[in-house]
N, C-alpha and C positions, 0 to 999 in steps of 0.2 A: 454276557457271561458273568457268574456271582465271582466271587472272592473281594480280596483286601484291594486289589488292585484290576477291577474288572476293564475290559480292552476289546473291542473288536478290528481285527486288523487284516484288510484286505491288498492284493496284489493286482494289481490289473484294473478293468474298468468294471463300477457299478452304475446300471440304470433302474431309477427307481422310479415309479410312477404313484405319486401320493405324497406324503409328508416323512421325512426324519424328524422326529422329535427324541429331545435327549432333556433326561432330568437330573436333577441333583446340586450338591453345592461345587462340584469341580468337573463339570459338562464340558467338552469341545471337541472340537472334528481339528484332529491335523494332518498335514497334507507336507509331506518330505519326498523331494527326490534328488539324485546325485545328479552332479553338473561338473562342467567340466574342472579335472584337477583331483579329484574324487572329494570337492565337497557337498556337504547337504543344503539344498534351499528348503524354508519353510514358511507354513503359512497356517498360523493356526485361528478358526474360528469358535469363539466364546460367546457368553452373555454380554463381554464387556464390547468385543467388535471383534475387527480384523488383525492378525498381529502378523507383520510383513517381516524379512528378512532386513531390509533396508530401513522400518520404521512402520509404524503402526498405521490402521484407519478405524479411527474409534466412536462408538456413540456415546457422551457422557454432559457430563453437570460443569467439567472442569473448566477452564480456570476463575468462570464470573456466576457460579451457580445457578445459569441457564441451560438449556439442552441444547446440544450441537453436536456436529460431526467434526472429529478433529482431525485432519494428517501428521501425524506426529513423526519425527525423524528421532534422531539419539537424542540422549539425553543434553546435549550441549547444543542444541541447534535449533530454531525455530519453530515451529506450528504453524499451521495452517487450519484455520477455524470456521466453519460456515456453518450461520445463525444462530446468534446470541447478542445479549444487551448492550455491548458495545458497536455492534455492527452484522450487519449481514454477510460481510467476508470479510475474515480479520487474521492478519499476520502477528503473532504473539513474540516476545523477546525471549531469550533462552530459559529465563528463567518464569517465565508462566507466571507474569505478572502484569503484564502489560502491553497492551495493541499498539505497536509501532506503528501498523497503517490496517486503517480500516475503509469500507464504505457502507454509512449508512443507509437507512431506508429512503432517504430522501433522493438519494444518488450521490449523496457530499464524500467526498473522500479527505481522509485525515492523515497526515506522514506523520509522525513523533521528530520525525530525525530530520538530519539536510533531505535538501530534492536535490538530482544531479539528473541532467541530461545529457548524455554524449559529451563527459567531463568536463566541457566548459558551455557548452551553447547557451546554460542556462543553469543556473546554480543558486540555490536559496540555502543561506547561511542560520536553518534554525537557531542555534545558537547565540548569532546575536544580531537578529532578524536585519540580514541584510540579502539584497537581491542580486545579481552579478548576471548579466552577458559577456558573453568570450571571455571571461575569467574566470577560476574557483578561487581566487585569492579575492573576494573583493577589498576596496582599500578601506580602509582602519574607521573614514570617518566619515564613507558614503553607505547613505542607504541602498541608493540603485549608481550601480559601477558599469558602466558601458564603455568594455572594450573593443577596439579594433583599427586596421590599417586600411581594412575595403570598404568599410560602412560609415553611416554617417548616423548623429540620432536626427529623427523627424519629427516635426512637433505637429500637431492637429493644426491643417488649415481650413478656414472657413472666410465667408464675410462678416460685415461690419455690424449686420443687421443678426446673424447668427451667434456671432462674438456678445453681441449685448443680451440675449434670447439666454445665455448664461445666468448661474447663480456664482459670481466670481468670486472668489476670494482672492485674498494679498499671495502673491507671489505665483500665479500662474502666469501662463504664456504661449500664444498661440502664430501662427502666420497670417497675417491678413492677407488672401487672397483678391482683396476688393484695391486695396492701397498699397498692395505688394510691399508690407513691410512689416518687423516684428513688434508684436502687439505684446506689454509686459503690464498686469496689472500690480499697481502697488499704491499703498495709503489710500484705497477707495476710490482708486482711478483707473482708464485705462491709455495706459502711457506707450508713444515710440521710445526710442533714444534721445528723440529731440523734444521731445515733449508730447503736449495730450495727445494724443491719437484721435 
C-alpha cells in the first residue's frame, strides 16, 4: 500500500508458497499478540535480525568488527556471541567490550574472571591467581589452599627407577612406593627425612 506510512496488516494465518521480499530503508515483518494480563508480545524481523521481547538475536559486526550472531538481552546484561575474533562462543561483559569467557578454535577456553564450582569444591582466585579446594577463601599466602576434615592431599607415587626417569627440580616430592617412604628433592638431591634416598 503507497502513502507516507505504507503497512500491510493481517489477522489470522498466511500461507505463502515462494518468497516475501521487502524493500526499502525501514523494511520489517512484525509479529504482536495479546498474552495473558492483556499485554502485547512482540517480535519483530529486520535487516538487522531478530528483536525478541526479552532481548534480541542479531547478525552484526558488533562488538570486535567481525561477523556474528549475537543473543543480546537488555541493555545492562550480557551477550551472547557466536563466531568472531575472539572466539567461536563468546560471553560479552555488559558493556560490550569484552569476552569474559570464551572458547577458541582450538577448543581452549578462557574465563576473565574467578572459576567457581559448586562454591567451594574448586575455586580459582583470578584476581590474585590463587587455587582453592573446599574453600573460596583461599589463605592470603598459598597458591594452592586444600581444605578439609574427610580428605587427605596425595602425592604422586612411583618407584625408585620412575622417581629418577624424572626431570627434578628443588622442591618436589613424591612417595616412594619401592622404599615406602617420602622422597623430597632439594639442593640437587633426592632426599628422605633422614637423608639421601
Amino acid at each position: 500500500m503507497a502513502g507516507l506510512n505504507p503497512r500491510i496488516i493481517y489477522f489470522g494465518n498466511i500461507n505463502v508458497t515462494g518468497t516475501i521480499r521487502l524493500r526499502g530503508t525501514n523494511n520489517k515483518i512484525i509479529h504482536e499478540r495479546r498474552v495473558s494480563g492483556g499485554q502485547w508480545e512482540r517480535m519483530v524481523i529486520d535487516a538487522i535480525g531478530v528483536s525478541l521481547e526479552f532481548g534480541d538475536l542479531v547478525s552484526e559486526q558488533n562488538p570486535d568488527g567481525t561477523d556474528a550472531i549475537r543473543i543480546k538481552a537488555t541493555v545492562s546484561d550480557v551477550d551472547v556471541v557466536i563466531g568472531h575474533s575472539t572466539g567461536y562462543f563468546s560471553v560479552y561483559n555488559a558493556a560490550d567490550n569484552n569476552a569474559v569467557f570464551y572458547v577458541n578454535d582450538r577448543g581452549n577456553t578462557v574465563i576473565a574472571g574467578d572459576l567457581i564450582v559448586d562454591t567451594d569444591t574448586l575455586f580459582v582466585d583470578a584476581g590474585n591467581n590463587r587455587v582453592s579446594i573446599g574453600t573460596a577463601s583461599p589463605a592470603t599466602s598459598a597458591k594452592l589452599d586444600l581444605t578439609s576434615t574427610t580428605g587427605a592431599l596425595l602425592v604422586p607415587r612411583m618407584t625408585t627407577a620412575q622417581r629418577d626417569a624424572l626431570t627434578a627440580v628443588n622442591g618436589m616430592i613424591i612417595y616412594n612406593s619401592q622404599t615406602n617412604a617420602f622422597n623430597f628433592y632439594e639442593n640437587g638431591a633426592w632426599v628422605t627425612g633422614s637423608g639421601l634416598a
